[in-house]
C-alpha positions as CSV (number, residue, x, y, z in Angstrom):
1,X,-5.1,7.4,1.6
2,X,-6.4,7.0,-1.9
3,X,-6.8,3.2,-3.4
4,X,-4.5,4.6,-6.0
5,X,-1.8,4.2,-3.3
6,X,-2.2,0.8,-2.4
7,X,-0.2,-1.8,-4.3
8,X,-0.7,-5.6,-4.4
9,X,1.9,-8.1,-3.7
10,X,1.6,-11.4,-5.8
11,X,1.0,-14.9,-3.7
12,X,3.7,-16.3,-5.3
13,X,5.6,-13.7,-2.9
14,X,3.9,-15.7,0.4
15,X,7.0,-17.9,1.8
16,X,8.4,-18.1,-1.6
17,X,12.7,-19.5,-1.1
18,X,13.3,-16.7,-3.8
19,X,11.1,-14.0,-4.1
20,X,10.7,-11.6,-1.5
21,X,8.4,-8.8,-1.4
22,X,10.9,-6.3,-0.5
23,X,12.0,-5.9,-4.0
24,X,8.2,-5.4,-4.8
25,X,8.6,-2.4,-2.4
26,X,12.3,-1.0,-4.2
27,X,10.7,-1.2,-7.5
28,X,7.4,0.7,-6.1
29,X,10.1,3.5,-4.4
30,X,12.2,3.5,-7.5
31,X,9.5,4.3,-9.5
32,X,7.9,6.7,-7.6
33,X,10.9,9.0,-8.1
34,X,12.9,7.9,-5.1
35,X,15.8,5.9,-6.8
36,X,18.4,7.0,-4.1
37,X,16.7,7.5,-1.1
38,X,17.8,5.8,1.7
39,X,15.6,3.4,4.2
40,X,16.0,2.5,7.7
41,X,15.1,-1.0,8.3
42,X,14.4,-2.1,12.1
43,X,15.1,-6.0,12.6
44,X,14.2,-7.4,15.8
């Protein structure tokens, strides 16, 4: 994988009440062209 690939997550994500870096991830998906694709999400 290319460094272009990797993304950064800002600290003020780390255990933050109201930021979550999951919406990081939508907006990196969104604008990568894949607005309504649909992702599985194992919790455990």
């Amino acid at each position: 994988m290319g460094e272009d690939r990797i993304k950064v997550v800002r600290d003020e994500y780390v255990q933050s009440d109201t930021l979550h870096a999951m919406s990081v991830l939508g907006h990196i998906i969104a604008d990568e062209g894949h607005r309504s694709a649909t992702i599985g999400v194992e919790k455990g």
